[in-house]
N, C-alpha and C positions, 0 to 999 in steps of 0.2 A: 386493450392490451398494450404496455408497453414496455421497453429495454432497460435495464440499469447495469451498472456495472461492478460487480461481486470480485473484489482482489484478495486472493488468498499470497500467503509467503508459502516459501516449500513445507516452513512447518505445518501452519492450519491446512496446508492439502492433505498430507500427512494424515492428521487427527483427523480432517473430516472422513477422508477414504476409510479410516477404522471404524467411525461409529455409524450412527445405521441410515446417513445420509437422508436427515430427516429435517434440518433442523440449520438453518444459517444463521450467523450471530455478526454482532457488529458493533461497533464502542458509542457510550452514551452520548457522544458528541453528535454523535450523526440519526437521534432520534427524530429530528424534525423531519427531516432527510428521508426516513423509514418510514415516516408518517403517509409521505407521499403516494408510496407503494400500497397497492391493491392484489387479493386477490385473483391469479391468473396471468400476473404481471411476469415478464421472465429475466430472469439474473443471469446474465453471460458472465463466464467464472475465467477469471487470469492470475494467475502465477507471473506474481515478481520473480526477481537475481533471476530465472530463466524465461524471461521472458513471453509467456506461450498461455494459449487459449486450453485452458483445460476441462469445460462442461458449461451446461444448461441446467439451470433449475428453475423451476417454475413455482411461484410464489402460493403458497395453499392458506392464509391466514393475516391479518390485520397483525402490525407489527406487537410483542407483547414483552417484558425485561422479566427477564429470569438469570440466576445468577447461576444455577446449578452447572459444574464444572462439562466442558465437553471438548473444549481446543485445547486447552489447560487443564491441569491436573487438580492445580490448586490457583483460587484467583485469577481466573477466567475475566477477561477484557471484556468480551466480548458478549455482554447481558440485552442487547437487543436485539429479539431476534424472530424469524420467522417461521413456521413449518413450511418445507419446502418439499418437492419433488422430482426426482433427479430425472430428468429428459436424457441427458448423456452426462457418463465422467469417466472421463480418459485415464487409462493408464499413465504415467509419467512419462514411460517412450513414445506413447502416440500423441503426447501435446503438440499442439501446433503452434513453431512459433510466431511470432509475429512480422518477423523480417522475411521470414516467405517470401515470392513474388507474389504465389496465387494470394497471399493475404494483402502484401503492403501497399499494394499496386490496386487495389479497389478501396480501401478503409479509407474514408472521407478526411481524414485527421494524418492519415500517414502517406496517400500517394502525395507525388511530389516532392517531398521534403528526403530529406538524407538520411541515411539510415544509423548512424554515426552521431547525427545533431539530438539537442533536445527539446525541439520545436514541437514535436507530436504529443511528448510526455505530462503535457499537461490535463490528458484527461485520463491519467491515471494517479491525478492528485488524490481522490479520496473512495473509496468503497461507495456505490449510489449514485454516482452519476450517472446522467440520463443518456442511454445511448440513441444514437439517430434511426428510428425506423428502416432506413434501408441497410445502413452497418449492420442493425439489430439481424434482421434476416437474413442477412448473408453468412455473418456471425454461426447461426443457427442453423444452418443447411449444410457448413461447413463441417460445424463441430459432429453433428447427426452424422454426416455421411463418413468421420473420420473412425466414428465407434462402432461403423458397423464392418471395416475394412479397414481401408485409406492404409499409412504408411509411419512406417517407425522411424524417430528423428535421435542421432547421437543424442547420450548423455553419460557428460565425465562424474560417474559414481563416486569417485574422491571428492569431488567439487559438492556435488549435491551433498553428500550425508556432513560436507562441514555448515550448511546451510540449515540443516534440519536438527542440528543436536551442536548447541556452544556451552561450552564449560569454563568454568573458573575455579580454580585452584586455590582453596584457602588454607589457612591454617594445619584446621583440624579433616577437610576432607574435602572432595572435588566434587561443585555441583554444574549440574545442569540449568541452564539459566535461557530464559528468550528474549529475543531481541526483537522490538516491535519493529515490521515492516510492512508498513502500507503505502509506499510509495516506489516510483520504479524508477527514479534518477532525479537527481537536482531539476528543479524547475526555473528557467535563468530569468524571465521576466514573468511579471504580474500585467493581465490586460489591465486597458485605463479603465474601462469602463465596469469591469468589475467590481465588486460593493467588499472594502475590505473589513476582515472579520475583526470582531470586537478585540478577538485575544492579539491580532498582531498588532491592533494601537497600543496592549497592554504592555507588551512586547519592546515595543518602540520606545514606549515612554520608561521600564525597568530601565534598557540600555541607556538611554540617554541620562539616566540619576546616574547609573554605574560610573561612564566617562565624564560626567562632571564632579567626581570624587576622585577622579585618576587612575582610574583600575583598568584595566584591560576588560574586551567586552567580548564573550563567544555567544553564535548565535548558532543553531541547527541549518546546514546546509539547504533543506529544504524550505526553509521560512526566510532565507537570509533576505533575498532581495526582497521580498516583500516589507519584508520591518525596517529596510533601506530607505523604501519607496516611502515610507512613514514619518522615519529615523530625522531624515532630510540634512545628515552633520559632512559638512564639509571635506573631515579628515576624521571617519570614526577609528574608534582603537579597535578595532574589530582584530582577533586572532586568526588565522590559517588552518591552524593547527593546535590541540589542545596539547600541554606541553607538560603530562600526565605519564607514569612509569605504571601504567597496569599491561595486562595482558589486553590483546585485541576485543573479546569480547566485552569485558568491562568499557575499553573507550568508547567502544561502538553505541553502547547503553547511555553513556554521559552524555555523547553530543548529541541527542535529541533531547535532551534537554530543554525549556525553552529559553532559558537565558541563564548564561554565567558571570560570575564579577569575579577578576581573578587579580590579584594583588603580586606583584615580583617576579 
């Protein structure tokens, strides 16, 4: 048996908490990833923007892709996935968050380090990573002991519900739209010894045609330094800022993107 780790946004908590808590899904880039996972295996469940441990589930099936809608209504990301088994899932007030003491101060990845920095945040890079056997359990005693008591932690319900439902304003009528988030903050360095993935050479190499044609170059916040680390340009045109007249949700949706060429 062993740990991985399951990152929900407040929306997919959301969705999962409605339907019948059966079933974890996960995007087809990370099938390898899924492969890995066994029967009996257990998913420690995190909530991004709030940061916080929110359940256990326990892995009941070899990974299998189904497309039928279940975190989405329509066009569901999320077509890998497993039958699972819910050990605990917290209420949204009883998440635990991470900056705790009883938490930060034992997780092998967060004592030491500052709470403010983003040195921890890199193994909340992607859905499936491997948690450390003793995080794992600690994780797991924690989260148990929090569903059957434990303690309610503030939450600004204005803040949350703009988290879980973004709109865009068009024309003819105002839709509901999501904003993928599997990540919990800028990641500011790539280790060396790390093996980088094929899409950020891909990355690298768009960017680097863009800036020898003269265009200004955006790259997604979370991949920047990595396609730096690639890029290797001197003085790239990279942007800050995309310099875009939409509403918040819209821009949020562009810059993950994985490369822009913007002219003027």
């Amino acid at each position: 048996m062993a740990y991985f780790l399951d990152l929900f946004s407040p929306e997919t908590y959301e969705a999962f908490s409605k339907s019948k808590r059966d079933t974890s899904g996960f995007r087809p880039r990370q099938e390898n990833m899924a492969k890995r996972i066994k029967p009996g295996d257990k998913l420690i469940c995190y909530m991004t923007r709030l940061s916080r441990w929110i359940g256990i589930l326990e892995v009941q099936s070899e990974c299998f892709t189904d497309s039928k809608p279940i975190f989405y209504p329509t066009n569901d990301p999320f077509v890998i996935r497993f039958k699972v088994k819910p050990l605990s899932w917290l209420p949204k007030e009883k998440c635990i968050p991470i900056r705790e003491d009883k938490v930060w101060k034992v997780l092998s990845f967060t004592k030491g380090t500052e709470r403010n920095s983003s040195q921890w945040t890199g193994k909340f890079r992607n859905s499936l990573n491997p948690i450390d056997e003793k995080d794992g359990q600690f994780l797991e005693k924690l989260i148990l002991e929090q569903s059957t008591g434990g303690v309610n932690y503030e939450i600004d319900e204005d803040e949350y519900e703009k988290y879980t439902t973004n709109k865009i304003h068009r024309l003819d009528k105002i839709i509901s739209v999501s904003v993928p988030k599997d990540i919990e903050q800028e990641i500011p360095t790539r280790p060396a010894q790390e093996e980088v993935r094929e899409s950020i050479k891909i990355q690298a190499l768009i960017a680097n045609i863009g800036a020898q044609m003269g265009l200004k170059i955006w790259l997604p916040r979370s991949d920047r330094n990595a396609v730096l680390g690639e890029w290797k340009s001197d003085s790239p045109p990279l942007l800050d800022i995309l310099p875009l007249n939409y509403d918040e949700t819209t821009i949020k949706t562009i810059e993950q993107i994985d490369v822009l060429w913007l002219r003027g």
